[in-house]
C-alpha positions as CSV (number, residue, x, y, z in Angstrom):
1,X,154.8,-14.0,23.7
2,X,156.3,-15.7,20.2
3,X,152.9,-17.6,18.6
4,X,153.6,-20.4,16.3
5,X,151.9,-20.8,12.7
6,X,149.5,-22.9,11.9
7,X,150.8,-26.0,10.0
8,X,149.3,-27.3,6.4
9,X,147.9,-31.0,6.3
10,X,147.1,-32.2,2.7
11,X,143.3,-33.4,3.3
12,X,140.6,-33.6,1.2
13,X,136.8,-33.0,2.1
14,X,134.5,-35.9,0.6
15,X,131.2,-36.9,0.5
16,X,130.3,-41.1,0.8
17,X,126.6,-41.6,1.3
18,X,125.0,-39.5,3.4
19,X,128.2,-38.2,5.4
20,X,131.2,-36.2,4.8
21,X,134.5,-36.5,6.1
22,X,137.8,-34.9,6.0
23,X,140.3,-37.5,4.2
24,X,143.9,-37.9,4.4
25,X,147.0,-40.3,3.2
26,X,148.6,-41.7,6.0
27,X,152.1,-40.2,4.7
28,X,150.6,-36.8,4.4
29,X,149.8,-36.6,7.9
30,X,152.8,-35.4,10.8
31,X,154.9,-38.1,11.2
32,X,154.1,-38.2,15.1
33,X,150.6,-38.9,14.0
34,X,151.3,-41.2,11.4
35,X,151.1,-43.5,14.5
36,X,148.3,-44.3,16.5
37,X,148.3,-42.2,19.6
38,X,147.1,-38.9,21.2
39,X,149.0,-36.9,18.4
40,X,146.9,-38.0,15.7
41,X,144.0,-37.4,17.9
42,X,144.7,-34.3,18.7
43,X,145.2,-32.7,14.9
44,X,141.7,-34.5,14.0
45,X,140.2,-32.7,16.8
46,X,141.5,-29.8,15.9
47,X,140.7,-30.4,12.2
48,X,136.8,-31.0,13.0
49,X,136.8,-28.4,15.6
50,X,136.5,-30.5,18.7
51,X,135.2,-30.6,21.3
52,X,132.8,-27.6,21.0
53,X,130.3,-26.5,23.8
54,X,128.4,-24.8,21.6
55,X,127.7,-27.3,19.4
56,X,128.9,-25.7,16.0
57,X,132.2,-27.1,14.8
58,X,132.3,-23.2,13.7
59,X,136.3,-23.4,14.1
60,X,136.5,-26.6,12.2
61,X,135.8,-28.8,9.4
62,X,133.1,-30.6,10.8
63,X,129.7,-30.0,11.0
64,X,128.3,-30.5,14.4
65,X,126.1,-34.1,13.3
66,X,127.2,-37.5,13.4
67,X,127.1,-37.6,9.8
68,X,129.8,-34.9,9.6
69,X,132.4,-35.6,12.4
70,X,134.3,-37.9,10.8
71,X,137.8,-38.3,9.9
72,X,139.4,-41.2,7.2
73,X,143.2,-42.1,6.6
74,X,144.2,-43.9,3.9
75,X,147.1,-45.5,3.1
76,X,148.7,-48.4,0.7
77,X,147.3,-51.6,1.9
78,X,149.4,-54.0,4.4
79,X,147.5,-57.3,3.4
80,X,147.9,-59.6,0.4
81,X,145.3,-58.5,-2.5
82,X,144.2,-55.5,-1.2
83,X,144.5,-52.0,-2.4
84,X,144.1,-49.6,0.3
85,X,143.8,-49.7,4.3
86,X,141.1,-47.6,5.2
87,X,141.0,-46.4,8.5
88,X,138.2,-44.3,10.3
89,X,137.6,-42.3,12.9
90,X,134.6,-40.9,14.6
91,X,134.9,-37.5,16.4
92,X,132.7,-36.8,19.1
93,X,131.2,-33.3,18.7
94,X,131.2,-32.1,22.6
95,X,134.3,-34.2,23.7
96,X,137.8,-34.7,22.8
97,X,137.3,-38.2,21.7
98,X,137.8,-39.7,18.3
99,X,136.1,-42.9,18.2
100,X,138.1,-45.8,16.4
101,X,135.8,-48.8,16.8
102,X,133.9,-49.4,14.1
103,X,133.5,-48.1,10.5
104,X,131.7,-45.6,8.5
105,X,129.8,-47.4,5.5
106,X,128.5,-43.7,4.0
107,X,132.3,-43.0,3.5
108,X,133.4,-46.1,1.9
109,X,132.1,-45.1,-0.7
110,X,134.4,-42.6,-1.4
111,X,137.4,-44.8,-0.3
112,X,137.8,-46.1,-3.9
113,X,137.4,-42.5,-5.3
114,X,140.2,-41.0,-3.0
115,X,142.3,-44.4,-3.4
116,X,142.7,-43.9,-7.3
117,X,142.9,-40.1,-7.3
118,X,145.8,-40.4,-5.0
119,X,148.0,-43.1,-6.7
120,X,147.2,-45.6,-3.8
121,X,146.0,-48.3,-6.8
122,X,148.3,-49.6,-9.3
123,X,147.5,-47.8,-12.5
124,X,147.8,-51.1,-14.4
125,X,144.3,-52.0,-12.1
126,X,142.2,-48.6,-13.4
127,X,140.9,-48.4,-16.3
128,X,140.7,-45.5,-19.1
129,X,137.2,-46.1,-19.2
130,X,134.8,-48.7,-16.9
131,X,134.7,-49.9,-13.6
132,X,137.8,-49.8,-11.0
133,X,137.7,-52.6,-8.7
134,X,138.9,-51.3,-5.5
135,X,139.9,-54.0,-2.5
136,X,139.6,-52.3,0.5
137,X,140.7,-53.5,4.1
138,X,138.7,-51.8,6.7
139,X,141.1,-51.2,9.9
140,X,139.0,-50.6,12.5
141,X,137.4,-54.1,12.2
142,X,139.7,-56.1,9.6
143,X,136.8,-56.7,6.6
144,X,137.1,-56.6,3.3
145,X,135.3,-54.3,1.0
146,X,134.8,-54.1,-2.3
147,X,134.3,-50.6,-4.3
148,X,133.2,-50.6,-8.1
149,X,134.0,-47.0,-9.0
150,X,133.1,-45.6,-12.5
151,X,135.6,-44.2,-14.6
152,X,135.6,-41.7,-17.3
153,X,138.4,-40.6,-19.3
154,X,140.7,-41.6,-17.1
155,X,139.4,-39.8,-14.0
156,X,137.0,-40.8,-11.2
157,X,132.9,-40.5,-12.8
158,X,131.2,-38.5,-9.8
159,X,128.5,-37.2,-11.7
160,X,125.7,-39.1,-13.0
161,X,122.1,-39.6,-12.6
162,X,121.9,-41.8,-9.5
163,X,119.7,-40.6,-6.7
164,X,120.0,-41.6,-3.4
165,X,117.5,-40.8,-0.7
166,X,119.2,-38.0,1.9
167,X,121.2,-36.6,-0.2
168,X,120.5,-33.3,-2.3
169,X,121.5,-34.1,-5.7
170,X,122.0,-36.9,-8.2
171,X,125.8,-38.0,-8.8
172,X,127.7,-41.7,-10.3
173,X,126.5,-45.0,-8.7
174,X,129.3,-46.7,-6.2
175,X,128.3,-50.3,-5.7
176,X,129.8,-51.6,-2.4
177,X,130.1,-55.0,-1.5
178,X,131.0,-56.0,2.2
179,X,132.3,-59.5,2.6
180,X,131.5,-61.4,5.7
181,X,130.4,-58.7,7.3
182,X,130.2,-59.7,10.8
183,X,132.1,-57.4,13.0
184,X,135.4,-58.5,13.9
185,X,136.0,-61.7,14.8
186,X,132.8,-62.4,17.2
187,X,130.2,-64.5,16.5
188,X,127.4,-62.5,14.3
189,X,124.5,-63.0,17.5
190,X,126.9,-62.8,20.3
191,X,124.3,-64.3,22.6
192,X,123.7,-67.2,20.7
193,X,120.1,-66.2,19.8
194,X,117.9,-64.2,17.0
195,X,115.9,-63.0,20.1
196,X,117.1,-61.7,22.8
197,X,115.2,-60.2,26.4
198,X,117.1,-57.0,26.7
199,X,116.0,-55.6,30.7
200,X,117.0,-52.4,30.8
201,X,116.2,-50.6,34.2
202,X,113.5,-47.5,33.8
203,X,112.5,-49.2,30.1
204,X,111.6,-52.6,31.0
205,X,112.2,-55.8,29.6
206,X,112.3,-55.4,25.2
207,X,112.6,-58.3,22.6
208,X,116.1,-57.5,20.7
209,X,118.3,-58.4,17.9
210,X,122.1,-57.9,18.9
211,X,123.8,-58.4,15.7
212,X,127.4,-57.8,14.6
213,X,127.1,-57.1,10.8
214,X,128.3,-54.2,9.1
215,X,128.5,-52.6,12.7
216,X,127.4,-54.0,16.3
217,X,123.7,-53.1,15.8
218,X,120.8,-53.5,18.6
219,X,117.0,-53.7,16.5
220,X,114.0,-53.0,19.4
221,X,110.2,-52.8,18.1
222,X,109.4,-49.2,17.8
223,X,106.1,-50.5,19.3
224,X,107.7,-51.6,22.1
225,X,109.1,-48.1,22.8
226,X,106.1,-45.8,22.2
227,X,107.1,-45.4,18.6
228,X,105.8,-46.2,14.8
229,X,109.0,-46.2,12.6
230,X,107.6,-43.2,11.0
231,X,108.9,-40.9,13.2
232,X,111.4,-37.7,11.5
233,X,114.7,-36.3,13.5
234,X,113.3,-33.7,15.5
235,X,110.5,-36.4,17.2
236,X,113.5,-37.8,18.8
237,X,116.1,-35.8,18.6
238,X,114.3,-32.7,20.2
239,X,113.0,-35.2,23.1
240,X,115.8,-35.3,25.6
241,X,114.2,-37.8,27.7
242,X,113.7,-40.1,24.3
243,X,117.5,-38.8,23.9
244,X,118.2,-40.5,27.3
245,X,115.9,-44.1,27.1
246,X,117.7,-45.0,23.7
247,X,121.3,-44.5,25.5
248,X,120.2,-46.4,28.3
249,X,119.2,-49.2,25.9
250,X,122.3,-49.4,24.1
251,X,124.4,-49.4,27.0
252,X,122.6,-52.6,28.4
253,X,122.6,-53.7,25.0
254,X,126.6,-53.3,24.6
255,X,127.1,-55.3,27.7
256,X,124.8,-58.1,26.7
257,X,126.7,-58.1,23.3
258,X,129.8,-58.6,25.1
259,X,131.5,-55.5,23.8
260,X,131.9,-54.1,27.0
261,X,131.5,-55.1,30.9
262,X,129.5,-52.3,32.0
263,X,127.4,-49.8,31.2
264,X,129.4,-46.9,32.5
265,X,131.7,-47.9,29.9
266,X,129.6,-47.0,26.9
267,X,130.1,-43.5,27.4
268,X,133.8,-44.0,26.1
269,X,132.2,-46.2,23.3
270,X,130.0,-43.9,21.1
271,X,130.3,-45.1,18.3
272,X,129.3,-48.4,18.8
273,X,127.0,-49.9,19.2
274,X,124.2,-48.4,17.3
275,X,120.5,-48.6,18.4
276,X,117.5,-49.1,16.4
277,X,114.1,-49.5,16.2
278,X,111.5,-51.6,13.6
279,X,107.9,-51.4,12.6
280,X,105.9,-52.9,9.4
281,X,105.9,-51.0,6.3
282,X,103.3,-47.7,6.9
283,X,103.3,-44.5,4.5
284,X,104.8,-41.4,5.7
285,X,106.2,-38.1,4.4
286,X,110.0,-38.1,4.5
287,X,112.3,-35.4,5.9
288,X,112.3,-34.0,2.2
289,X,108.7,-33.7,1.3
290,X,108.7,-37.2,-0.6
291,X,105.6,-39.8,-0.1
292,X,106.5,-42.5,1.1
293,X,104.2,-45.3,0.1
294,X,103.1,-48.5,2.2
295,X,103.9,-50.7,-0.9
296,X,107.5,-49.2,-1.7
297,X,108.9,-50.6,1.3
298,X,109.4,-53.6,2.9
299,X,110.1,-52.3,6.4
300,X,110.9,-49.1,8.8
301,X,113.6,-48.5,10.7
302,X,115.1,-45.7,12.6
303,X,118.9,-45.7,13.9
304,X,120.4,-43.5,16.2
305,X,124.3,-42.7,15.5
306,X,126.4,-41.0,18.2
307,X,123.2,-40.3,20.6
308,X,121.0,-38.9,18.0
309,X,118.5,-39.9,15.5
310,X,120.0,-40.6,12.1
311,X,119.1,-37.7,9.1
312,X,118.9,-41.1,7.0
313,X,120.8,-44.8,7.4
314,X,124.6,-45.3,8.3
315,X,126.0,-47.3,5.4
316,X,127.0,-50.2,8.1
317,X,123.7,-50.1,9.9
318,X,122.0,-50.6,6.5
319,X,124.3,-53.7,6.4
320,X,123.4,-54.5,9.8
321,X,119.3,-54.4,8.2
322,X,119.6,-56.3,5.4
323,X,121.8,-59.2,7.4
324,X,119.3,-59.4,9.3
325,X,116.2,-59.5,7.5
326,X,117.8,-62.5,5.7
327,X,117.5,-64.3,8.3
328,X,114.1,-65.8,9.8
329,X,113.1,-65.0,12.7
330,X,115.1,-62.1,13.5
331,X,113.2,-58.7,14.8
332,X,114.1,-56.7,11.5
333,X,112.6,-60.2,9.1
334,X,109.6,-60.3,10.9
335,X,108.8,-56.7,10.4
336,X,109.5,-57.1,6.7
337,X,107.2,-59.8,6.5
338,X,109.3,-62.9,7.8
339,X,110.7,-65.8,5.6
340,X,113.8,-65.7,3.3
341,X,114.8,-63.0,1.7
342,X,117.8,-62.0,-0.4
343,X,117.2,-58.0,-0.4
344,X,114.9,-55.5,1.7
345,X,113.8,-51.9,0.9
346,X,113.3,-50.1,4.1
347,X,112.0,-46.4,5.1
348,X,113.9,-44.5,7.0
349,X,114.0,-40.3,7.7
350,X,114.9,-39.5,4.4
351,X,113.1,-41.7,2.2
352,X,114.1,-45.3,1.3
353,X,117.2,-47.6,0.3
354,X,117.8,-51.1,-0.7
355,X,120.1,-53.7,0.7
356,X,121.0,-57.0,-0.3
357,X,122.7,-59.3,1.5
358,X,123.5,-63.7,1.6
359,X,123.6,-65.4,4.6
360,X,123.3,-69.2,5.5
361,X,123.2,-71.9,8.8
362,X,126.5,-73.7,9.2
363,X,126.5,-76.0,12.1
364,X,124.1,-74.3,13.8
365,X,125.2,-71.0,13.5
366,X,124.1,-67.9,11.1
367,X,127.1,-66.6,8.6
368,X,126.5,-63.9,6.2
369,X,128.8,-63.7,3.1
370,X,128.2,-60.6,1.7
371,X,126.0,-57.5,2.1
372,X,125.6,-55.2,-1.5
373,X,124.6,-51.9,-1.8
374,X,124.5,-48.9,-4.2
375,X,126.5,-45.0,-2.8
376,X,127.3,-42.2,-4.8
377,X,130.5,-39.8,-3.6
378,X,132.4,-36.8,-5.0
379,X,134.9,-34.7,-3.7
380,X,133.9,-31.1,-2.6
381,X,136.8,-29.5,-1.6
382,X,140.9,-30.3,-1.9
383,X,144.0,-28.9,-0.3
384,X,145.7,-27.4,2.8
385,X,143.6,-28.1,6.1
386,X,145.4,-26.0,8.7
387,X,146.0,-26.8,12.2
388,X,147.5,-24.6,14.8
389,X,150.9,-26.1,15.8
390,X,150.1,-26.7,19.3
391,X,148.0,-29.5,18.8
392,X,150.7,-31.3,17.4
């Protein structure tokens, strides 16, 4: 029996946030898969090392959490004044299923990074020494970001002294700006209100904020749900029936959104939309050791990402949070305290972060212009990522 060889993708590993994610130019990529399609799908399976039964990724580059499945393709931007497309893609761990619908905040901000190593910005744009302004267009739900990436000498800065809660060490500030962040093209409350009665069958009848910012986002009251906000990973994720009640929630809450007709349908939609839960500011220890003070935060919350409590805060459901909590009246403003507010620093598993965001009435309905917030990234790894040809 002849085998074939494995083939060689360019691809660089990268961290943005708190994730990681295996990163590639478009035109690096087979030119099957440099289309949407199963093709593509199939080599970034392959690539993380999905699906896997056991749970692993041990034959991939992934690393078996929702904060390490993930996939990005990058390529020279098809819209007027922008730099760079940026398309992601979210690889379930036990299925073949890469999951296109929505974005990956933690990793955008090493979209800029990757962009300007890889020649994807006009030279004349980065500077010797400064801050590269990097326009991004996020495929997977047609926003516009903005990356301010430090330079040094002519090369990306990625170390520094900026510390960000959940991940290990200190590295250069990324600030990211995401304008009008509501997802897609849908209204930013989908139902027309901050409040919504979510029934969900076996749960019962839960006050909810279904919001489309930064990522389709349901907020519950961790009250509400036997919870305190201060809860770490393994409370939930090591509770299968807890496991079970938060997917039934954001099933319900998916078809109340709109963003699909029924629930059965959210098990093809993983990604989105993510489920959350709020509480007033209380002290805890985070996953690290670190205090967390009463009076350093604002607010708890506590997301789940691809079925399982987050180590930390996706970078779009932190956009989601501090949408939100500029807005009176929502769940997530009046556990920081209601009223008008411009930023919000919230506890979550790891420690703390800050988000600011704008966002104003028009007519009757809530817009939000822009969400800010500070990332670090830095490449850990460049080269061949190889793929067994039958994939492809």
């Amino acid at each position: 029996m002849a085998h074939k060889p494995q083939i060689k993708i360019p691809a660089t590993y990268m961290r943005g946030g708190t994730s990681k994610g295996v990163f590639f130019s478009l035109k690096d990529l087979p030119e099957a898969a440099q289309v949407a399609g199963e093709v593509r799908d199939q080599i970034l399976l392959r690539v993380i090392g999905s699906p896997d039964p056991y749970g692993k990724h041990t034959d991939g580059m992934g690393g078996a959490t929702s904060s390490t499945s993930k996939t990005v393709i990058l390529s020279e931007s098809s819209q007027p004044d922008h730099d760079v497309d940026y398309l992601f893609g979210q690889v379930a761990i036990d299925r073949p299923f890469v999951d296109w619908s929505g974005n990956c905040g933690n990793l955008t901000a090493a979209v800029g990074a990757f962009a300007i190593s890889k020649g994807l910005i006009d030279p004349a744009r980065v500077p010797e020494n400064g801050i590269c302004t990097v326009r991004i267009w996020q495929a997977n739900i047609g926003k516009t970001i903005i990356a301010h990436v430090p330079m040094t000498n002519g090369e990306v800065q990625e170390t520094g002294d900026f510390e960000l809660d959940g991940v290990t060490f200190p590295a250069a500030e990324v600030q990211i700006e995401f304008l009008n962040p509501a997802d897609g093209d849908s209204a930013m409350f989908p139902t027309g209100n901050l409040v919504d009665d979510l029934e969900v069958p076996g749960v019962g009848t839960l006050n909810a904020t279904l919001i489309n910012a930064g990522i389709p986002t349901i907020f519950i009251n961790a009250e509400e749900v036997g919870y305190n906000g201060t809860e770490l990973q393994e409370a939930i994720n090591g509770d299968d029936k807890a496991l079970a009640m938060f997917e039934t929630i954001r099933a319900h809450g998916a078809v109340k959104m709109g963003l699909i007709s029924s629930v059965e349908e959210a098990a093809a939609r993983q990604h989105t939309p993510k489920v959350a839960f709020v509480a007033k500011p209380a002290a805890y220890t985070a996953s690290s050791g670190k205090q967390v003070a009463e009076e350093d935060i604002d607010l708890l919350v506590r997301a789940l990402s691809m079925g399982k409590l987050h180590h930390a805060m996706m970078g779009t459901a932190a956009v989601a949070i501090g949408t939100a909590a500029a807005i009176p009246g929502t769940l997530v403003n009046l556990a920081a305290g209601g009223g008008e507010r411009s930023a919000v620093r919230f506890g979550h598993p790891s420690g703390t972060l800050k988000v600011g965001a704008e966002a104003e009435a028009v007519d009757g309905d809530w817009i939000a212009t822009k969400a800010i917030m500070s990332r670090s990234a830095r490449v850990l790894m460049e080269g061949l990522v190889r793929v067994p040809d039958s994939s492809c």
